[in-house]
ROSE-4610 file (N, C-alpha, C; in Angstrom, 1 decimal, always signed):
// ROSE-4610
residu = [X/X/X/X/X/X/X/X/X/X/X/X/X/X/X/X/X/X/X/X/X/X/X/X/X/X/X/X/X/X/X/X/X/X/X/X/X/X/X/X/X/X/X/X/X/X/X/X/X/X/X/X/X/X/X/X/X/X/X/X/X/X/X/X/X/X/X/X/X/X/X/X/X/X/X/X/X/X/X/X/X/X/X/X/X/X/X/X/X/X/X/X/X/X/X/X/X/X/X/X/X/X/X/X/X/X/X/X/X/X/X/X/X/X/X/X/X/X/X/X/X/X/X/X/X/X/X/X/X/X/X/X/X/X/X/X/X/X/X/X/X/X/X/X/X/X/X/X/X/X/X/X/X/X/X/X/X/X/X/X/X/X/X/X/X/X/X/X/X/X/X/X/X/X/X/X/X/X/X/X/X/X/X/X/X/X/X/X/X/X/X/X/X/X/X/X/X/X/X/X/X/X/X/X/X/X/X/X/X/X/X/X/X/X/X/X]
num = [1/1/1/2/2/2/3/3/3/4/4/4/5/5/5/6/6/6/7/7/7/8/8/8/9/9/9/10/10/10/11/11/11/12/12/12/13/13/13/14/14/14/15/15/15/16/16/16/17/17/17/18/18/18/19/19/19/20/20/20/21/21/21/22/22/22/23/23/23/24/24/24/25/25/25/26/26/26/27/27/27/28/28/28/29/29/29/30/30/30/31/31/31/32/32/32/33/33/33/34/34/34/35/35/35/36/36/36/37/37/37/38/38/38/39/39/39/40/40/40/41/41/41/42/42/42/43/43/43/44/44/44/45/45/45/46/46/46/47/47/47/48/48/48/49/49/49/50/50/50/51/51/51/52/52/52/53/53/53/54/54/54/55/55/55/56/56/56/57/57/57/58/58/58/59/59/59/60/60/60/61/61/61/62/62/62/63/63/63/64/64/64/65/65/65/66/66/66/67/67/67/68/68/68/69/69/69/70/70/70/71/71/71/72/72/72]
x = [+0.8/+0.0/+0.9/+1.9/+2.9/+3.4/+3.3/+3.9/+2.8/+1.5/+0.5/+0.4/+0.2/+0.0/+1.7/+2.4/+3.6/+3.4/+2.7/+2.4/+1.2/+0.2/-1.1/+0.1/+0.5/+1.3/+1.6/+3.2/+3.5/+2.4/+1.4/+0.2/-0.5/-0.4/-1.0/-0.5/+1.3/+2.4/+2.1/+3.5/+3.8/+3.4/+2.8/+2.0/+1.9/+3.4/+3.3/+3.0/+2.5/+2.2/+2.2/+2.6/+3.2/+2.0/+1.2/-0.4/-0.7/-0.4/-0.8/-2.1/-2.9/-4.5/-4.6/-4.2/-4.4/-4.9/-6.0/-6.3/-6.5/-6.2/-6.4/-7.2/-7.9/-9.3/-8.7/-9.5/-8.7/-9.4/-8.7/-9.5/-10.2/-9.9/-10.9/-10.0/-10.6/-10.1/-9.8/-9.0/-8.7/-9.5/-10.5/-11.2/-10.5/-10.6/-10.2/-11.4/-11.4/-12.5/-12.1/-11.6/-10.5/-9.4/-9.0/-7.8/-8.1/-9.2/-9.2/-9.2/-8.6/-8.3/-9.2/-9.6/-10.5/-10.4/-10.2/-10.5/-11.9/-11.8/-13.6/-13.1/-13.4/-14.1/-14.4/-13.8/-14.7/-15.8/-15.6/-16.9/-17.4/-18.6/-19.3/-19.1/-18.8/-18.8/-20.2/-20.7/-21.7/-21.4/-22.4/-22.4/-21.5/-21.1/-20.5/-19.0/-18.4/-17.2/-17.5/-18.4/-19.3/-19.5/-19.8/-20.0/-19.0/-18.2/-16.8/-16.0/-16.1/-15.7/-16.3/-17.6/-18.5/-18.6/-17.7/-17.9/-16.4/-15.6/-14.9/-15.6/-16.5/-17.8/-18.9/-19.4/-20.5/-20.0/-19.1/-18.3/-18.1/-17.4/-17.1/-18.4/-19.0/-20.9/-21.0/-21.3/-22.0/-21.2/-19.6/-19.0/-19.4/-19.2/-19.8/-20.7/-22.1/-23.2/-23.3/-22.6/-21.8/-21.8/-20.7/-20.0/-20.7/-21.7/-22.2/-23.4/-24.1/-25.3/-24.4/-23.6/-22.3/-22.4/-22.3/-22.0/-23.4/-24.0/-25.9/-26.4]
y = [-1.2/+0.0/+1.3/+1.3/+2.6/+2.8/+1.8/+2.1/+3.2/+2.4/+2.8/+4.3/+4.8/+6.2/+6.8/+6.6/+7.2/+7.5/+6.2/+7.1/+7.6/+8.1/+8.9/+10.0/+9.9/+11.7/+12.3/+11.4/+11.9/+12.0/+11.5/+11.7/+13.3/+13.6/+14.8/+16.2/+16.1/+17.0/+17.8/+18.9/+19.3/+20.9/+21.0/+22.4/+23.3/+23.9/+25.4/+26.4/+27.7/+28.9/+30.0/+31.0/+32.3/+33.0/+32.8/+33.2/+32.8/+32.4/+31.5/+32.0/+31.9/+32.5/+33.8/+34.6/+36.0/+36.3/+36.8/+37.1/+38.7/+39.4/+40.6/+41.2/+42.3/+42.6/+43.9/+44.5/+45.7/+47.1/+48.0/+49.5/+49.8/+49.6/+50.8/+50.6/+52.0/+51.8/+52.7/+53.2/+54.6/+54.7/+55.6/+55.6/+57.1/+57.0/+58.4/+58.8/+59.9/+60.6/+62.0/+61.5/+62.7/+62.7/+64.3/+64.4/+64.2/+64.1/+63.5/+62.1/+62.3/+60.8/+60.7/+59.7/+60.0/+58.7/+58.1/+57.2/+56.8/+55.5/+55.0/+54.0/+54.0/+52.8/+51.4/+50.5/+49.5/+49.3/+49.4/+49.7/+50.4/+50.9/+52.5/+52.9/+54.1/+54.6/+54.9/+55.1/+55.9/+56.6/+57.8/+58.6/+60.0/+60.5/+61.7/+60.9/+60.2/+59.5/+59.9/+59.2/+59.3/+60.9/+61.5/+63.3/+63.8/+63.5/+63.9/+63.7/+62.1/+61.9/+62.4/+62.6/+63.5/+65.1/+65.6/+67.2/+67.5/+67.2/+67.7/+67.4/+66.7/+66.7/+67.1/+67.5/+68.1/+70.1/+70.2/+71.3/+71.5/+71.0/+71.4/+71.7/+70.7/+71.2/+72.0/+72.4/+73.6/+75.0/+75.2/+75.8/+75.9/+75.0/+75.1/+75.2/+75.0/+75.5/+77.2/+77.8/+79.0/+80.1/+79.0/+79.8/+79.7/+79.1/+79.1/+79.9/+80.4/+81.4/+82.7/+83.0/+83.9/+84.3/+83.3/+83.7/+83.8/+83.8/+83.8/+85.4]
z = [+0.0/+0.0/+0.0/+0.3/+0.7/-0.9/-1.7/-2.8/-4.1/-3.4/-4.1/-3.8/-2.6/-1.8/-2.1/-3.0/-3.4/-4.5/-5.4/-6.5/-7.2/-6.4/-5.8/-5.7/-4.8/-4.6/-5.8/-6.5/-7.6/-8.4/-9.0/-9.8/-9.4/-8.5/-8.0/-8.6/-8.3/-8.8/-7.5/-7.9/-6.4/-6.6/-7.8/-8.0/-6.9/-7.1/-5.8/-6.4/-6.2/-6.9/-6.0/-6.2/-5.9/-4.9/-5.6/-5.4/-3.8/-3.5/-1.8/-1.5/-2.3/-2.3/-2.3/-2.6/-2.8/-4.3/-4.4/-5.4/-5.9/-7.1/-7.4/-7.9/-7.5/-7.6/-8.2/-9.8/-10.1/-9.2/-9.4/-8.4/-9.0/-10.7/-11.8/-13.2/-13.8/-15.3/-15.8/-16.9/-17.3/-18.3/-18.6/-19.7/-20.5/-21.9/-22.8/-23.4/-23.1/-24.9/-25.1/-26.2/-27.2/-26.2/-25.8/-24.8/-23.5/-23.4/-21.6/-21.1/-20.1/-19.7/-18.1/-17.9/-16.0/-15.9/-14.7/-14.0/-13.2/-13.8/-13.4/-12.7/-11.2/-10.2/-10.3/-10.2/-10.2/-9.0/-8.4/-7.3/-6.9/-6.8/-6.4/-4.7/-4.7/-3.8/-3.0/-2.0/-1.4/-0.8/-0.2/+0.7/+0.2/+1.1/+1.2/+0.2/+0.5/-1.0/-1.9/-2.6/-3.7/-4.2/-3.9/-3.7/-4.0/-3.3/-3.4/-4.8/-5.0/-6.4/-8.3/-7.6/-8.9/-8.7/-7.9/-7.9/-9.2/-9.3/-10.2/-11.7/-11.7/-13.6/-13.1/-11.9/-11.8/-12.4/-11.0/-11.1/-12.6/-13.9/-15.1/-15.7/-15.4/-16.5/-16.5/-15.1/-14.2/-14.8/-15.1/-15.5/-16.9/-17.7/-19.0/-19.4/-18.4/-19.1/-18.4/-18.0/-17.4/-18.7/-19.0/-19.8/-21.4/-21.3/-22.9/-22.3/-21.1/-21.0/-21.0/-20.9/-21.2/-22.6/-23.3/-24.8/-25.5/-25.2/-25.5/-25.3]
């Protein structure tokens, strides 16, 4: 039996991997359109975060539709 359960093991292989269970989950993603580049989330924020992260495209609209009742 010892011979058998020896070569059970070898049949198995000694398959080590770097990984020791840790797996990688990405943050987000760089998206482009035209010359701008912004980073998107893989997972949504809430609350006051969330707010936080949409005031700098809220803030631009808000400027640009500004500045086109300006030119009107």
């Amino acid at each position: 039996m010892g011979a058998e359960k020896a070569k059970r093991k070898k049949a198995h292989g000694g398959g080590r991997g770097a990984g020791a269970g840790i797996g990688i989950e990405p943050l987000g993603f760089l998206v482009t359109r035209g010359a701008e580049i912004s980073f998107v989330p893989s997972k949504t924020s809430k609350g006051l975060s969330a707010a936080f992260e949409k005031m700098p495209d809220v803030l631009e609209k808000f400027l640009a539709g500004k500045e086109k009742a300006n030119t009107n």
